[in-house]
Steps between C-alpha positions, in 0.01 A plus 500: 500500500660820435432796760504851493648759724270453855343199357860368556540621813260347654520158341789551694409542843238244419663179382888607619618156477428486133776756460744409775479132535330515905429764756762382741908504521532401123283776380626770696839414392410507159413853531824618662659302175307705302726786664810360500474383096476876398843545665608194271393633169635849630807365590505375152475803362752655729238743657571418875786461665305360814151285646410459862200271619424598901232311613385687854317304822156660385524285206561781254717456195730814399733465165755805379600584165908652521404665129189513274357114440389634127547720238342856588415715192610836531205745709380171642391560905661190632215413744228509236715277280518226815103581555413390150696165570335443840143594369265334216407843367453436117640180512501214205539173536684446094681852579890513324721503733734846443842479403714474837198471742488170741352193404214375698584189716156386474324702205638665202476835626742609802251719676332183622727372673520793670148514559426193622761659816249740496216399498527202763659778768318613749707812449818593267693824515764601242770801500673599195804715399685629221758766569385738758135425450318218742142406479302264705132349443310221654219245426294285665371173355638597139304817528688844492427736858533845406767643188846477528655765732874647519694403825795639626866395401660241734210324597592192253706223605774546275685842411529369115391695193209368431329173642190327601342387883170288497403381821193296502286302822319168382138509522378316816160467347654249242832355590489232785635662860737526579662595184851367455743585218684145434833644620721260320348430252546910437856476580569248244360703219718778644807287459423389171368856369881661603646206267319655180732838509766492629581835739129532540406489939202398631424546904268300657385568877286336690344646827353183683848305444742793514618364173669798333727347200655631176542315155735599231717326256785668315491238304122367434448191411867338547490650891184286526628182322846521737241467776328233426814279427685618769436125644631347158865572542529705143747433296478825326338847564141493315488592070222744455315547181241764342315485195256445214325218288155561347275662719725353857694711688753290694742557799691205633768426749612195606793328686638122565564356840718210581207457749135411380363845359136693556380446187303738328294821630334688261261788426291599165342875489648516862271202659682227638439189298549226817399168267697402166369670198548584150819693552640245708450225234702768290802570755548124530461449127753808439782354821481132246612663174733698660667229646452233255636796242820512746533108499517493093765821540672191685416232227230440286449114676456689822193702350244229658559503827168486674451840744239378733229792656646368799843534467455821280362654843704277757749754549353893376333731667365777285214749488339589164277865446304516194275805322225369231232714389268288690496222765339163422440251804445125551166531757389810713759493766755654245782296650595333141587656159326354197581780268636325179725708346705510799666168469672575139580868553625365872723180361630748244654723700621329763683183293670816339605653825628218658693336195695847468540497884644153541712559173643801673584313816669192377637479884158509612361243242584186541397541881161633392446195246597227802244703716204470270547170404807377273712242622801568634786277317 
């Protein structure tokens, strides 16, 4: 069924689970997600330089923007350009996303995403700055209270150009009580988010647990591989990769242990894929011709050899991002890739990667063949 500005809103408010998955710790989450992934396509676009999530003991949610989170055309007040995200005023359903704005998480449009914070708060306030200028506005239920009103300078949390605050409280009348924010759940996605740009920080504080922690990777993805192989005695720092095939954006690193490995961690269009999918068909598929490619470089009656799943994965640990235009899924729980295309343009890149790797670490080579598989003579 496709809604219409307040028509939306309160099919909202009505049926919230449709749109959030429950009304308890999973939902709520999802809506500080919804937060934190406009600080991931920001930090894409190099428009922040930092995110904090605080949740506070009333149960309230508060996110801050170090920089814009979008483009801002020229003349455009900053706080009506965040009110038109937050609110469902003239909003379609088949709208075109513009060129630079957000992508939904859950619609094509961003401003849903944002709205569905909205709407299911019991109250949401948000400041704004750009320069000298700071602005502040609130809502309640997705509904606007009053126009947008000038505050005075200093009263943001952060002294930075321009930036964003949005602090919103869950509404009791809809999520069960008390609300809880799955805390590490939250502090997962923080870890994972610093990996996808590198020199980006994200803050996360808790005020029940005293938990008040900072992520950030100089490195991205290769910082978070190193961790989780730190228990697989490396035998070589991790090999990072970046690129294109079709449609698939790809960034890989990876790393052999002498020790057994932690396989494979990945994420596509930034949610964690936590069962085997299309892309890992294509990263095992890619690791075989690489290696078997490296075992004819040796001689062609080597070419055969047999590179089990198992012993392909005995040994690595390595976590995989990918961008495609759009996410397919095995199921509802969105736990498994099924989108097609990924396996090719995956297998592509990588058995190109890691041929050209190994071939430029002939010390390294013969270590990493034993590990995944060939016999040692």
């Amino acid at each position: 069924m496709n809604f219409v500005g307040e028509e939306l809103r309160q099919a909202i408010r009505r049926r919230p689970g449709m749109y959030i998955g429950d009304t308890a710790t999973y939902g709520l989450s999802r809506l500080a997600e919804s937060l934190l992934l406009l600080g991931v396509i920001a930090g894409r676009e190099g428009r922040v330089r930092e995110i904090s999530l605080s949740l506070g003991v009333d149960g309230s949610c508060e996110i801050s923007f170090d920089g814009w989170p979008w483009p801002l055309a020229s003349g455009t007040s900053p706080i009506a350009d965040v009110g038109r995200w937050l609110t469902f005023v003239n909003f379609d359903m088949n709208a075109v996303r513009p060129p630079g704005m957000p992508r939904g998480v859950i619609f094509p449009v961003p401003h849903v995403d944002l709205g569905l914070v909205n709407a299911l708060a019991s109250s949401l306030e948000v400041v704004a700055w750009v320069g000298g200028q700071r602005w502040r506005q609130c809502f309640r239920e997705g509904l606007p209270q009053g126009e947008p009103h000038a505050i005075a300078p200093g009263a943001t949390p952060s002294a930075s150009d321009s930036g964003l605050h949005i602090t919103f409280m869950p509404d009791a009348a809809i999520f069960d009580q008390p609300h809880r924010f799955a805390v590490e759940w939250l502090r997962d996605r923080l870890s994972s988010f610093s990996a996808f740009h590198a020199g980006l920080t994200w803050r996360f504080r808790d005020a029940v647990s005293g938990l008040d922690e900072c992520y950030r990777r100089e490195r991205g993805l290769p910082d978070l591989c190193a961790e989780f192989s730190e228990s697989s005695r490396p035998i070589h720092a991790p090999w990072s990769f970046e690129g294109q095939a079709g449609t698939t954006r790809v960034r890989l690193a990876l790393q052999w242990g002498e020790a057994p490995g932690s396989g494979v961690r990945s994420w596509a269009n930034v949610r964690e894929c936590t069962r085997d999918g299309t892309h890992h068909d294509g990263l095992l598929l890619g690791l075989r011709k690489a290696l078997r490619a490296r075992m004819k470089a040796r001689g062609p009656e080597q070419e055969a050899l047999s590179f089990t799943d198992a012993a392909l994965l005995g040994h690595l640990t390595a976590v995989l991002e990918l961008v495609v235009p759009d996410t397919v899924w095995y199921g509802p729980t969105q736990e498994q890739l099924a989108n097609p295309e990924a396996k090719a343009d995956v297998a592509q890149l990588v058995s190109t990667w890691v041929e050209q790797s190994l071939a430029s670490h002939p010390d390294l080579e013969s270590r990493v063949l034993a590990l995944s598989g060939v016999p040692r003579s």
